[in-house]
Structure formats: C-alpha cells, structure tokens
N, CA, C and O atoms as CSV, one atom per row, in Angstrom:
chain,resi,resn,atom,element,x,y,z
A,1,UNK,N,N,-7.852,-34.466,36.770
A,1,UNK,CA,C,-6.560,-33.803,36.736
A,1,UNK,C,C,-6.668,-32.338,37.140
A,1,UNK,O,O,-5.928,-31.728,37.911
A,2,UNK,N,N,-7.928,-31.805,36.348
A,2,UNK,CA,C,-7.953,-30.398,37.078
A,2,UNK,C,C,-8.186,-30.027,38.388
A,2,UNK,O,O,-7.619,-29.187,39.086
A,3,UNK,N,N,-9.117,-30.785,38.622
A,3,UNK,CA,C,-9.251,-30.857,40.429
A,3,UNK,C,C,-8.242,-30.551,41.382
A,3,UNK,O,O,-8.203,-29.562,42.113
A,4,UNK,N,N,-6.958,-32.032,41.265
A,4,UNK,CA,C,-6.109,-32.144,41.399
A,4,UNK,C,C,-4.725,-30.711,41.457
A,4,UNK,O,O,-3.720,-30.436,42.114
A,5,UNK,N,N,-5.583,-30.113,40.227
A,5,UNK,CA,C,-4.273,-28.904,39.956
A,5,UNK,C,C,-5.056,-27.934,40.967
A,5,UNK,O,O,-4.298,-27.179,41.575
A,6,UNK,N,N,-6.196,-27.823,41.221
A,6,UNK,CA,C,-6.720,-26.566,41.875
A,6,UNK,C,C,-6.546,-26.829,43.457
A,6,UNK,O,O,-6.248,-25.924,44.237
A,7,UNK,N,N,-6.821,-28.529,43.952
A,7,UNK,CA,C,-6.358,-28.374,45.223
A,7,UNK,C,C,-5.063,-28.243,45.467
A,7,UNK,O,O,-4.863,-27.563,46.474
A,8,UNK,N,N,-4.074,-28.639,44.924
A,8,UNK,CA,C,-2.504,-28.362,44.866
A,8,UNK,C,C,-2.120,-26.738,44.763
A,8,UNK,O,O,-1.074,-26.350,45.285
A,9,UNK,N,N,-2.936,-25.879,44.126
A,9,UNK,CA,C,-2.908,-24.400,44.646
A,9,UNK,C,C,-3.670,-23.815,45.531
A,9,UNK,O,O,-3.477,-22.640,45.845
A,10,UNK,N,N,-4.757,-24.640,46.117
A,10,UNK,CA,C,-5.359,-23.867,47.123
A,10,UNK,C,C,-4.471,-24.416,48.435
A,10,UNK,O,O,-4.201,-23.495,49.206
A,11,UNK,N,N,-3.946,-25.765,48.860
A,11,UNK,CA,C,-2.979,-25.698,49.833
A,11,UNK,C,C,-2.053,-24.854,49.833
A,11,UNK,O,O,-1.737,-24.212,50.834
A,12,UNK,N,N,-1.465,-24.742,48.627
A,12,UNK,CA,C,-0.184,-23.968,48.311
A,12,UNK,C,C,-0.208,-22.604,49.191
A,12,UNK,O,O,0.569,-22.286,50.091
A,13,UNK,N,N,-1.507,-21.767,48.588
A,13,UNK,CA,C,-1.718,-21.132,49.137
A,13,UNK,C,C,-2.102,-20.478,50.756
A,13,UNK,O,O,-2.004,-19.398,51.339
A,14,UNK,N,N,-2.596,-21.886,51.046
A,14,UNK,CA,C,-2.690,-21.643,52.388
A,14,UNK,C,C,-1.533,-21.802,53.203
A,14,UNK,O,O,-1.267,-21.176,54.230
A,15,UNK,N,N,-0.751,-22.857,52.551
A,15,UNK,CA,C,0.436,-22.940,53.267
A,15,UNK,C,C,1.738,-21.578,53.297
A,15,UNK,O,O,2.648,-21.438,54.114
A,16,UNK,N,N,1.466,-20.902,52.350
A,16,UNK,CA,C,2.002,-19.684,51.939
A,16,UNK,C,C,1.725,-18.260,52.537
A,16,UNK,O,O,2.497,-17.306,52.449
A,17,UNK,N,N,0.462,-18.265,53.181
A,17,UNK,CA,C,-0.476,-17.096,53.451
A,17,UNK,C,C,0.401,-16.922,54.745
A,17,UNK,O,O,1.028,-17.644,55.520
A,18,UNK,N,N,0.072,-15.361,54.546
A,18,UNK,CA,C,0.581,-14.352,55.879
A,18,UNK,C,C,-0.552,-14.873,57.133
A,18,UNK,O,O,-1.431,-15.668,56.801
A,19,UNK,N,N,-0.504,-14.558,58.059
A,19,UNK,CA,C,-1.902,-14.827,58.964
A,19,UNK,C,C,-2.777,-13.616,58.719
A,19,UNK,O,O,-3.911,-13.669,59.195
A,20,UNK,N,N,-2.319,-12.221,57.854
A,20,UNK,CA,C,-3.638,-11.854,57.808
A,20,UNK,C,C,-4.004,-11.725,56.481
A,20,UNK,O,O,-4.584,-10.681,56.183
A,21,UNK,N,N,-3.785,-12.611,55.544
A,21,UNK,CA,C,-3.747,-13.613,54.603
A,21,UNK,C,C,-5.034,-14.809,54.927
A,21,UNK,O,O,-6.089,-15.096,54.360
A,22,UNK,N,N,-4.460,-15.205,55.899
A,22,UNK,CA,C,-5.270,-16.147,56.208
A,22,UNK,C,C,-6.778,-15.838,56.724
A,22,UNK,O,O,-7.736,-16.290,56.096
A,23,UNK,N,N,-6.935,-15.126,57.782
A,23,UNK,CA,C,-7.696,-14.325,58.083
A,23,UNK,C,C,-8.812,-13.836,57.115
A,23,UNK,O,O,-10.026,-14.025,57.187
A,24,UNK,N,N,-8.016,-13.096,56.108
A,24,UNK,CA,C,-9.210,-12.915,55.079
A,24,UNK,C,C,-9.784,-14.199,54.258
A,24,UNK,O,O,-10.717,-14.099,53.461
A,25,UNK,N,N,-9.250,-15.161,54.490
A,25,UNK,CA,C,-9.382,-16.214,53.283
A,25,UNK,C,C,-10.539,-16.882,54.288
A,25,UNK,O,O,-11.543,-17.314,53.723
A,26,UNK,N,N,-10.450,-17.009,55.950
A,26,UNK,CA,C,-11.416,-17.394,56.602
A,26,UNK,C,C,-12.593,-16.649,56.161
A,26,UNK,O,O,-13.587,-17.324,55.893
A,27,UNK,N,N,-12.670,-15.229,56.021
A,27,UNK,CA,C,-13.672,-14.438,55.833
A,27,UNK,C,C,-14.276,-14.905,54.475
A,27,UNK,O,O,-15.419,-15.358,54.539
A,28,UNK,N,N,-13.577,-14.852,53.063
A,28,UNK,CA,C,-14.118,-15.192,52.215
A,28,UNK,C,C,-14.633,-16.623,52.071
A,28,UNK,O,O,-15.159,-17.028,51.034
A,29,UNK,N,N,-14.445,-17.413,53.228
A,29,UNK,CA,C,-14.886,-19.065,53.381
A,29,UNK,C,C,-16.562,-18.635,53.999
A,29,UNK,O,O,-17.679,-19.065,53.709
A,30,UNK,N,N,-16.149,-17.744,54.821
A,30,UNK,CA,C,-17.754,-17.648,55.277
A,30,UNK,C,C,-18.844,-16.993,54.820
A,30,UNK,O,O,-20.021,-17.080,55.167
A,31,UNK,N,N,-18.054,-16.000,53.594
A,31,UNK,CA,C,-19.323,-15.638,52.568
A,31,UNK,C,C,-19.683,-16.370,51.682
A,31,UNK,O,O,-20.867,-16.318,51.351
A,32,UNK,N,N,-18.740,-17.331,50.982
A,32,UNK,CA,C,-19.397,-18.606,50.467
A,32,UNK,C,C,-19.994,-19.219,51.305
A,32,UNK,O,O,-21.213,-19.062,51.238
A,33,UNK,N,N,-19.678,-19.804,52.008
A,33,UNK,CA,C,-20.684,-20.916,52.322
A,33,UNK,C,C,-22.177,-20.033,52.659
A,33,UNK,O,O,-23.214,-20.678,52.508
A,34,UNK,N,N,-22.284,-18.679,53.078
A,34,UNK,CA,C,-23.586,-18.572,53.452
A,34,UNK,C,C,-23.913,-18.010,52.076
A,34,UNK,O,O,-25.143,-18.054,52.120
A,35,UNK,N,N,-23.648,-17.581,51.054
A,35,UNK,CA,C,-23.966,-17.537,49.806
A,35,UNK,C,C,-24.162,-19.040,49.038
A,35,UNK,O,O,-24.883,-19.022,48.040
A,36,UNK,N,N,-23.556,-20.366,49.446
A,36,UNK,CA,C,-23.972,-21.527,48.987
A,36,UNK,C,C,-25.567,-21.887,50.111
A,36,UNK,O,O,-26.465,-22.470,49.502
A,37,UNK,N,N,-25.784,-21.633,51.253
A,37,UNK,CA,C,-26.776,-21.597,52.082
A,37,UNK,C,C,-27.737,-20.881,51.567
A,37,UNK,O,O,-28.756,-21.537,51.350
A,38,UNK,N,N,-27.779,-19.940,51.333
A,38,UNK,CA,C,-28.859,-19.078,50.510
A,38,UNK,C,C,-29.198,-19.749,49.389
A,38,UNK,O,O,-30.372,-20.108,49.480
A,39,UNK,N,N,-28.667,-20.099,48.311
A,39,UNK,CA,C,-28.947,-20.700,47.105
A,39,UNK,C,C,-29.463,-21.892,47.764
A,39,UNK,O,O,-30.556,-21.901,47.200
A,40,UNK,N,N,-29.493,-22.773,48.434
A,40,UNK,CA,C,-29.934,-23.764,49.250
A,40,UNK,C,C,-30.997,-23.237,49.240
A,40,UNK,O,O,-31.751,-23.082,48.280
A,41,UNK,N,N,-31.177,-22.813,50.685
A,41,UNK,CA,C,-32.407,-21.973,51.145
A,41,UNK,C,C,-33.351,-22.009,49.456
A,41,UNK,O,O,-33.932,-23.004,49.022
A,42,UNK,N,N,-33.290,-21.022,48.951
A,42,UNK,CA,C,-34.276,-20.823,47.656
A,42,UNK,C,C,-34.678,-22.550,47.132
A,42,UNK,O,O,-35.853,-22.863,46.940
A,43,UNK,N,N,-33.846,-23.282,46.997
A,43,UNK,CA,C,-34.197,-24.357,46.431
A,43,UNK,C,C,-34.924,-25.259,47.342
A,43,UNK,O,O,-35.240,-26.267,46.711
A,44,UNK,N,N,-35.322,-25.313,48.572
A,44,UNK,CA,C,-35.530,-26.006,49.719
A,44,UNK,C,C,-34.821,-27.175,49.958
A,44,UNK,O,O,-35.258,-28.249,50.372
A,45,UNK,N,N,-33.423,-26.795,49.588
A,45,UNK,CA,C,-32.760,-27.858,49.933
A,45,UNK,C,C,-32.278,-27.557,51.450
A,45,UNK,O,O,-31.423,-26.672,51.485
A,46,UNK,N,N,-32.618,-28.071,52.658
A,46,UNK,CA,C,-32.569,-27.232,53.813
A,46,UNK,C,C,-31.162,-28.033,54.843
A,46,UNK,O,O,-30.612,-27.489,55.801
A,47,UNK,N,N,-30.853,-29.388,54.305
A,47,UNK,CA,C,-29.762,-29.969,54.550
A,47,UNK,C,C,-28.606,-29.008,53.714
A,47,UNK,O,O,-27.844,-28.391,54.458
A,48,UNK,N,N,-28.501,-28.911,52.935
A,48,UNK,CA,C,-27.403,-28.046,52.128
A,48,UNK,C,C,-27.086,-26.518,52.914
A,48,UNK,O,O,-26.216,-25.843,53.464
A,49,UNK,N,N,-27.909,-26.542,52.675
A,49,UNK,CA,C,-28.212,-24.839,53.508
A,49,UNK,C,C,-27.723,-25.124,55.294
A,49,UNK,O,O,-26.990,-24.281,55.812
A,50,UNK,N,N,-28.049,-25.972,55.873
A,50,UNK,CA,C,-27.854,-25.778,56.888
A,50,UNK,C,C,-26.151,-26.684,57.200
A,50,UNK,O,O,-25.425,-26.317,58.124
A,51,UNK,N,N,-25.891,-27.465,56.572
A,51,UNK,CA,C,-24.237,-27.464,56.470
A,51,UNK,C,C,-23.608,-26.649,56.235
A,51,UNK,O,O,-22.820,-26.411,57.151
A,52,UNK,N,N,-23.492,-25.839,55.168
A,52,UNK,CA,C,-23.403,-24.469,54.892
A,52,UNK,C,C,-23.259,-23.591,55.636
A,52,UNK,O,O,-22.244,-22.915,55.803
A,53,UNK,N,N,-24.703,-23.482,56.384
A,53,UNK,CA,C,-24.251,-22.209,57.744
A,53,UNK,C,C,-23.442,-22.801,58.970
A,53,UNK,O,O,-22.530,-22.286,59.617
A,54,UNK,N,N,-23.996,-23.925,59.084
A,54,UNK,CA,C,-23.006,-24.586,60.290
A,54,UNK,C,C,-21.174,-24.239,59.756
A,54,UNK,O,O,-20.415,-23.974,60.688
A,55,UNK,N,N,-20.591,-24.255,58.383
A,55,UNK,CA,C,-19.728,-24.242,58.094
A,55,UNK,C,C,-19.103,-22.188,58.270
A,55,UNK,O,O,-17.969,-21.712,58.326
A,56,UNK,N,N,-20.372,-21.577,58.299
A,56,UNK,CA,C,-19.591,-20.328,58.359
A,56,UNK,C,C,-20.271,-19.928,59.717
A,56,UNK,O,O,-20.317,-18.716,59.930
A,57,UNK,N,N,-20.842,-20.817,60.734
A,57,UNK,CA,C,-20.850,-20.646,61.903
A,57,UNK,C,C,-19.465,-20.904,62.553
A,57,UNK,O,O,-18.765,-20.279,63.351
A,58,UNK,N,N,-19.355,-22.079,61.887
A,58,UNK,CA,C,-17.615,-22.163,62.864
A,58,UNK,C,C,-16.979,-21.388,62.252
A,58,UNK,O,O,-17.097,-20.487,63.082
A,59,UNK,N,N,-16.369,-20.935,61.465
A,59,UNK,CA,C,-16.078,-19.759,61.334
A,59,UNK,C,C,-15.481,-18.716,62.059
A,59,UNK,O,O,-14.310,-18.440,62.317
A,60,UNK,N,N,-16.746,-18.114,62.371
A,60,UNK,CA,C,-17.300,-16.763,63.408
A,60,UNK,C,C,-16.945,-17.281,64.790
A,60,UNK,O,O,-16.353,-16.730,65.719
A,61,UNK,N,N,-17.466,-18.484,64.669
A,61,UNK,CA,C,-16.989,-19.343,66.231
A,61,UNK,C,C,-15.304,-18.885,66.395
A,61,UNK,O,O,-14.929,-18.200,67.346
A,62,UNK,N,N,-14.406,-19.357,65.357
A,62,UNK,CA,C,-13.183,-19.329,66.065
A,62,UNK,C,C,-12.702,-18.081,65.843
A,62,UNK,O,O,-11.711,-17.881,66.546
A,63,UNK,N,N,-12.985,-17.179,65.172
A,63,UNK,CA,C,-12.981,-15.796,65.194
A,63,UNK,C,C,-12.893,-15.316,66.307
A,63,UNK,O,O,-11.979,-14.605,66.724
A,64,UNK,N,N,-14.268,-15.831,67.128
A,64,UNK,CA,C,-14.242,-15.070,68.450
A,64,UNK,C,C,-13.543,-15.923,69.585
A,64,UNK,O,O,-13.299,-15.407,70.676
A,65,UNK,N,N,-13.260,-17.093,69.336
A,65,UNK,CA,C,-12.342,-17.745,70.233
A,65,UNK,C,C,-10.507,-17.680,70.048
A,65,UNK,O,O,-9.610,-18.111,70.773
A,66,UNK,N,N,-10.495,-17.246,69.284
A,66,UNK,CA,C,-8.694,-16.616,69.005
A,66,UNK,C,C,-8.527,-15.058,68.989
A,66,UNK,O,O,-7.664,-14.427,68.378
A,67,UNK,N,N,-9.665,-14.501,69.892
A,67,UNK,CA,C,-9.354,-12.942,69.743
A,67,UNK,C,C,-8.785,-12.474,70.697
A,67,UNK,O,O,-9.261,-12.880,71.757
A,68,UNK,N,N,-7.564,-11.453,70.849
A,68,UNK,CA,C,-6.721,-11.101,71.518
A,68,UNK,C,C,-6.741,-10.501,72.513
A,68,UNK,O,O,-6.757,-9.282,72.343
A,69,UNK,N,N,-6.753,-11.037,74.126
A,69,UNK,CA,C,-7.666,-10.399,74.733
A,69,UNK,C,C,-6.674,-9.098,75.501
A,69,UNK,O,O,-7.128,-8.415,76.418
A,70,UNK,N,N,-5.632,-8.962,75.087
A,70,UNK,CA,C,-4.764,-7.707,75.334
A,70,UNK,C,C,-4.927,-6.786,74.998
A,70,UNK,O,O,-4.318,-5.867,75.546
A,71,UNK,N,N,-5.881,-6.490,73.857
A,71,UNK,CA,C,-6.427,-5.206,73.289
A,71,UNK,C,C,-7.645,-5.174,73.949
A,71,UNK,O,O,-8.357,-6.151,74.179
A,72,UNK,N,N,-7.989,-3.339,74.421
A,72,UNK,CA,C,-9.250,-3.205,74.999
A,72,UNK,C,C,-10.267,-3.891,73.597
A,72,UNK,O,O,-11.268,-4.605,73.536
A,73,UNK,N,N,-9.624,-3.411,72.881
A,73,UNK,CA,C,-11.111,-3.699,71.568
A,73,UNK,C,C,-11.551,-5.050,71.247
A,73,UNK,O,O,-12.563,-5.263,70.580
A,74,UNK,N,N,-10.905,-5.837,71.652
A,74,UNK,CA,C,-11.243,-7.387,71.500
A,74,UNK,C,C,-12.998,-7.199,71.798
A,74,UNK,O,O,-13.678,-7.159,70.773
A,75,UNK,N,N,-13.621,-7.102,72.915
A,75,UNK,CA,C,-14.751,-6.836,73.141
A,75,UNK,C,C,-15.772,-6.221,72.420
A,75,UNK,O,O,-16.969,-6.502,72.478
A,76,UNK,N,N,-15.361,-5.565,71.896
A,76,UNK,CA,C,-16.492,-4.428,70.440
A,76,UNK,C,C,-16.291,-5.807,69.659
A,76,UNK,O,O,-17.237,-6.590,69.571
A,77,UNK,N,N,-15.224,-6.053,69.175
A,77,UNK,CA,C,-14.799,-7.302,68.208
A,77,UNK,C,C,-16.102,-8.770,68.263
A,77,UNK,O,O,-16.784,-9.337,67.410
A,78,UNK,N,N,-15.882,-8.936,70.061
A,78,UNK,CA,C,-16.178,-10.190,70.198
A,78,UNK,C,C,-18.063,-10.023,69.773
A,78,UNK,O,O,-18.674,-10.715,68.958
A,79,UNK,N,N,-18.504,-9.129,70.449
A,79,UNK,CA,C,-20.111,-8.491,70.772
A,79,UNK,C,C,-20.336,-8.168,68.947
A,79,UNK,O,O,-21.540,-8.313,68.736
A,80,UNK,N,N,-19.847,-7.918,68.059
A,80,UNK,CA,C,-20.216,-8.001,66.378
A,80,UNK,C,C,-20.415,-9.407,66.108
A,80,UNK,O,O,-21.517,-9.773,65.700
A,81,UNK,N,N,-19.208,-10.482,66.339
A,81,UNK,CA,C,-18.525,-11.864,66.044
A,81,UNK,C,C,-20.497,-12.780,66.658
A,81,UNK,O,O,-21.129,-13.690,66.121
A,82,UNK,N,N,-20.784,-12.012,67.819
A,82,UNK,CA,C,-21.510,-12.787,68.111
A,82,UNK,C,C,-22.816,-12.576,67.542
A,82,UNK,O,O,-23.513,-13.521,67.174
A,83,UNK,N,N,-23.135,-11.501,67.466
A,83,UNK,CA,C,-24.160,-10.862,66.662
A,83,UNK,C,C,-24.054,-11.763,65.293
A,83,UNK,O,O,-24.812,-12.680,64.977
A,84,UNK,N,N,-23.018,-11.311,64.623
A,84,UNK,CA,C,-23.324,-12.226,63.479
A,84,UNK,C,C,-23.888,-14.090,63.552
A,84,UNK,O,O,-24.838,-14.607,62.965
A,85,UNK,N,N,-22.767,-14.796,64.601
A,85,UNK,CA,C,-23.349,-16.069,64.743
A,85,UNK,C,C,-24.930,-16.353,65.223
A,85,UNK,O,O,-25.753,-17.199,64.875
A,86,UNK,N,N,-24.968,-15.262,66.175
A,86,UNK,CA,C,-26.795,-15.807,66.176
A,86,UNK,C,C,-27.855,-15.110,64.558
A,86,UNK,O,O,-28.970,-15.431,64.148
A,87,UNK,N,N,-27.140,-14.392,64.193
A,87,UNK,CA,C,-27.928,-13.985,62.942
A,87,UNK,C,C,-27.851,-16.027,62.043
A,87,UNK,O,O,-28.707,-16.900,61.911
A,88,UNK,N,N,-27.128,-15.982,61.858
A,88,UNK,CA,C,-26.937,-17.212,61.132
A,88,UNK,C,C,-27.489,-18.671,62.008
A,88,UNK,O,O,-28.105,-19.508,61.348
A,89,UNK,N,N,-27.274,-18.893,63.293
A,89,UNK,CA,C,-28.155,-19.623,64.125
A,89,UNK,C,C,-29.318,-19.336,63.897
A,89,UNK,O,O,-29.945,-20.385,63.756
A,90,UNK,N,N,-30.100,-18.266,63.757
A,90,UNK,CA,C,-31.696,-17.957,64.299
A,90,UNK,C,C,-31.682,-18.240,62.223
A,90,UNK,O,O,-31.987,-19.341,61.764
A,91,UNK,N,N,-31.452,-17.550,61.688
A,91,UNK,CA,C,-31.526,-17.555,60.224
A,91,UNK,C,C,-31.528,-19.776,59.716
A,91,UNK,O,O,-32.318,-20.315,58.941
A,92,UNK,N,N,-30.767,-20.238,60.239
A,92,UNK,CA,C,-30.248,-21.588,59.902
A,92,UNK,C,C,-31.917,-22.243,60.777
A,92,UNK,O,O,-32.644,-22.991,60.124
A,93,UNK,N,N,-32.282,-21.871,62.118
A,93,UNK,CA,C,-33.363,-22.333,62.989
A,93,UNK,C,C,-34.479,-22.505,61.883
A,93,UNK,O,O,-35.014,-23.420,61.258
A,94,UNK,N,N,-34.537,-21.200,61.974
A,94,UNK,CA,C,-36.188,-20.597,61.103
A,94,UNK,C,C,-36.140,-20.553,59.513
A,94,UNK,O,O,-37.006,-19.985,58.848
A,95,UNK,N,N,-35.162,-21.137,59.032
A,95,UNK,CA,C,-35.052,-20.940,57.161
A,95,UNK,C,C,-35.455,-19.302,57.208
A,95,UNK,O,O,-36.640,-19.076,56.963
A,96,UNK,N,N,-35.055,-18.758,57.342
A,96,UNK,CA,C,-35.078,-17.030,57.527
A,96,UNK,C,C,-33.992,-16.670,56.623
A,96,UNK,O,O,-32.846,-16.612,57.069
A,97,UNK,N,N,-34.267,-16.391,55.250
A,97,UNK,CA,C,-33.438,-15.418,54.509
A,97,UNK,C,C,-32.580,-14.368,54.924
A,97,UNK,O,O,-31.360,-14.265,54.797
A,98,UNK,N,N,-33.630,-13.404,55.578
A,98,UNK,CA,C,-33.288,-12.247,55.893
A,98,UNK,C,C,-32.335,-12.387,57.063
A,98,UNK,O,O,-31.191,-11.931,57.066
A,99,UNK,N,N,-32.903,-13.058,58.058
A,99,UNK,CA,C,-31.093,-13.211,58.935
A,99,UNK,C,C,-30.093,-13.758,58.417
A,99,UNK,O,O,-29.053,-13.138,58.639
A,100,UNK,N,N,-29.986,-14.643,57.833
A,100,UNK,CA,C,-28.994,-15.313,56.880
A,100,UNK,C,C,-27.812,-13.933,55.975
A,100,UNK,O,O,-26.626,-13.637,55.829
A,101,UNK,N,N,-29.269,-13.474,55.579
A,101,UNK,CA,C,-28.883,-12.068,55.043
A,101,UNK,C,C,-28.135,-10.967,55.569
A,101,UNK,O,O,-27.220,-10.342,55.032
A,102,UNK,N,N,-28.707,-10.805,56.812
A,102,UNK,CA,C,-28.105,-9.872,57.601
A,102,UNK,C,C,-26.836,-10.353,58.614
A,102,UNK,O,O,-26.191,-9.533,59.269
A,103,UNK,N,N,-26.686,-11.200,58.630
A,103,UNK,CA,C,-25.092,-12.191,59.176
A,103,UNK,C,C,-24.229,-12.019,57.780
A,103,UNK,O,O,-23.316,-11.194,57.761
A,104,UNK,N,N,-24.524,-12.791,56.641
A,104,UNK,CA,C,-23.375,-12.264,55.434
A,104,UNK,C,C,-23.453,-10.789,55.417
A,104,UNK,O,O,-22.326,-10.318,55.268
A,105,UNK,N,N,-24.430,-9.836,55.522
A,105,UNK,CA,C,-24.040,-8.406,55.226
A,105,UNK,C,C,-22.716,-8.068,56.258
A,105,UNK,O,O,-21.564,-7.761,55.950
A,106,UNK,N,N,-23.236,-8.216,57.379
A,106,UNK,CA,C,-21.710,-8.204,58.682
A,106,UNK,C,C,-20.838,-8.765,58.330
A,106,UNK,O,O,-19.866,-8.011,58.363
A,107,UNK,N,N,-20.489,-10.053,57.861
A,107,UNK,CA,C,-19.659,-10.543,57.222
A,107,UNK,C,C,-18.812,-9.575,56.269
A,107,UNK,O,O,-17.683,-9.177,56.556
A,108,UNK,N,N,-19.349,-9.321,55.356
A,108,UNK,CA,C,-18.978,-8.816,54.221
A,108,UNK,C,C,-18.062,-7.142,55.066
A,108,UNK,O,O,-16.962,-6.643,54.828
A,109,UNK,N,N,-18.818,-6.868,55.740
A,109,UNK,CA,C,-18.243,-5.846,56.390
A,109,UNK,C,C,-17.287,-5.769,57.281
A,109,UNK,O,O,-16.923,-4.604,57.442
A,110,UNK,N,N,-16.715,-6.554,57.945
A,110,UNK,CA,C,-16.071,-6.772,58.447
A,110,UNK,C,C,-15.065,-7.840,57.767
A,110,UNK,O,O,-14.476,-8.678,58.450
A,111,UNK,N,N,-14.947,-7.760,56.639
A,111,UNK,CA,C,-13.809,-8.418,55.409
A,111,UNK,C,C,-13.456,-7.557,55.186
A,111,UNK,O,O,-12.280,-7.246,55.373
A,112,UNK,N,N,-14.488,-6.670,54.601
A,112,UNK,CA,C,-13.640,-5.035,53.683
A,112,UNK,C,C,-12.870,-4.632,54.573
A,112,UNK,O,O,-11.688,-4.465,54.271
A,113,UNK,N,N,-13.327,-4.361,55.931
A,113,UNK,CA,C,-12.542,-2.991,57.070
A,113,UNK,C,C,-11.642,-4.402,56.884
A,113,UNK,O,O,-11.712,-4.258,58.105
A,114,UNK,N,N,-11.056,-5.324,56.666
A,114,UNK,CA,C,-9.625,-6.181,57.164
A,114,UNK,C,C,-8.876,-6.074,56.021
A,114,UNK,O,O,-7.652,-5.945,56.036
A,115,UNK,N,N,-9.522,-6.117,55.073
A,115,UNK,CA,C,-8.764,-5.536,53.809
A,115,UNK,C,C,-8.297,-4.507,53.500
A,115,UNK,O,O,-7.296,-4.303,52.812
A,116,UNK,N,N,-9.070,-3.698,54.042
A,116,UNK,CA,C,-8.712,-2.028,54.404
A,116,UNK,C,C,-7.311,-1.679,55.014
A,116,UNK,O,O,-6.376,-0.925,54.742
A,117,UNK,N,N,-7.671,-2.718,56.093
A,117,UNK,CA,C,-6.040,-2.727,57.594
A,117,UNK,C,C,-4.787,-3.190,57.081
A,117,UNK,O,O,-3.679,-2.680,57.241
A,118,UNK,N,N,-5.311,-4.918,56.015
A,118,UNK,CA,C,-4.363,-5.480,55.642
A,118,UNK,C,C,-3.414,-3.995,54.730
A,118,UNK,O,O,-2.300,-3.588,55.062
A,119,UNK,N,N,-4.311,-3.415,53.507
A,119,UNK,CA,C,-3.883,-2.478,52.577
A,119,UNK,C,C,-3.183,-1.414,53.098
A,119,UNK,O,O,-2.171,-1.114,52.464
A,120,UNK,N,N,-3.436,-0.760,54.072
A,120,UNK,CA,C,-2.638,0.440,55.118
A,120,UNK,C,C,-1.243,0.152,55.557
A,120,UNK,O,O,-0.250,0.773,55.178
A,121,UNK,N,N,-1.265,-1.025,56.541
A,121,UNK,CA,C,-0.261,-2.060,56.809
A,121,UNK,C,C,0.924,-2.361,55.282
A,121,UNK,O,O,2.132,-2.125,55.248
A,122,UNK,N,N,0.295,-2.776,54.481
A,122,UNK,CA,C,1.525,-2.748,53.557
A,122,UNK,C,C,1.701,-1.566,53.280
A,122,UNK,O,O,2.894,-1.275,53.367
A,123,UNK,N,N,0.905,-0.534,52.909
A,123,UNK,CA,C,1.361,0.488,52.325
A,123,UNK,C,C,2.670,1.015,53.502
A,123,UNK,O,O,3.819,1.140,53.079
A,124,UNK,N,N,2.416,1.227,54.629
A,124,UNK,CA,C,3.028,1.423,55.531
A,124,UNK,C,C,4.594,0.868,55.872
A,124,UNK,O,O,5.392,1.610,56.445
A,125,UNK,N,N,4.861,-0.161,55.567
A,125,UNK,CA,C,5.755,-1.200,55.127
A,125,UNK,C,C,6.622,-0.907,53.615
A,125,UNK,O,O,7.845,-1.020,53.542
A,126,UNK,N,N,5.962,-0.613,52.740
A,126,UNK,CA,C,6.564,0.004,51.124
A,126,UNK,C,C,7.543,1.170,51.830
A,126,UNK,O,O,8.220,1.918,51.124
C-alpha cells in the first residue's frame, strides 16, 4: 500500500513539474543512481553498479541531445555534458571510483548552478 502511495506522488509530481522542475529532478536521478553505483562498486556488485551508471549515462545523454542550439552557449554546455559521460563510461569500463567520482562531482555542480537559475528566475517573477 505504501509503495503504491509513493508511486502515485512521484507521477503526480512529475506530471505537475515545471520543465525546469523537471530538469532538476533529471539531475537528482543522476546523482542517485551514480551514488547507488558507487555503493555497488564498494560491494563488488559490478552488475548493479553498472546499470546504475548506464542509468545516469542516459541521462547526460539526453541532456546533451535536447540542448538548445540557438544559444551560443549550448556548446560550453554540450563539451561539460560530455566530459561528464565519459567520466562515467571510463569509470563504469575500469570499476574506477574516482571517475565515477569525478562525473557525480560535475553532476552535482551543475544541479546547484540550475537551482541557482531556477531560484533567480522566481525571485524575478515575485
């Protein structure tokens, strides 16, 4: 039953979300899963771990395949987007912590600065 109640608010929610709403919720999908990949990783569970990154590889994948190519900056955008996916490719290849590591650190950084934009944007709007 609880299950039940939690997926009935996580659609809710998605069905509800602004797109840059959504956006962040992609972002926080891909620090879990490479935070469930890591905990993998340590356990040598290397199937877990590597579904996992495959899951916040696509991700990053469509990140950089829905980016707007009307803005000069799409390009700085796309050249991070990719950086991170081979961090997590070469990290997922080699059971490599530390790239694993250093793809969620980008991650993580590039959530905050959207949270940052999202927060400006409303304030801006109030």
């Amino acid at each position: 039953m609880n299950t039940n109640m939690a997926d009935s608010y996580k659609t809710n929610a998605i069905l509800t979300a602004s797109p840059a709403e959504l956006t962040l919720m992609l972002y926080d999908g891909a620090i879990k899963f490479c935070n469930i990949a890591l905990i993998a990783l340590e356990k040598n569970d290397y199937g877990k771990c590597n579904e996992n990154l495959k899951r916040a590889q696509d991700i990053i994948l469509e990140f950089r395949i829905t980016l707007d190519h009307k803005y000069p900056v799409w390009e700085d955008f796309d050249r991070v987007f990719e950086y991170i996916y081979n961090c997590l490719i070469d990290g997922n290849i080699h059971k490599d912590k530390e790239m694993i590591e250093e793809g969620l650190g980008r991650i993580r950084e590039m959530r905050d600065t959207w949270k940052e934009v999202m927060q400006l944007n409303n304030q801006k709007v109030d």
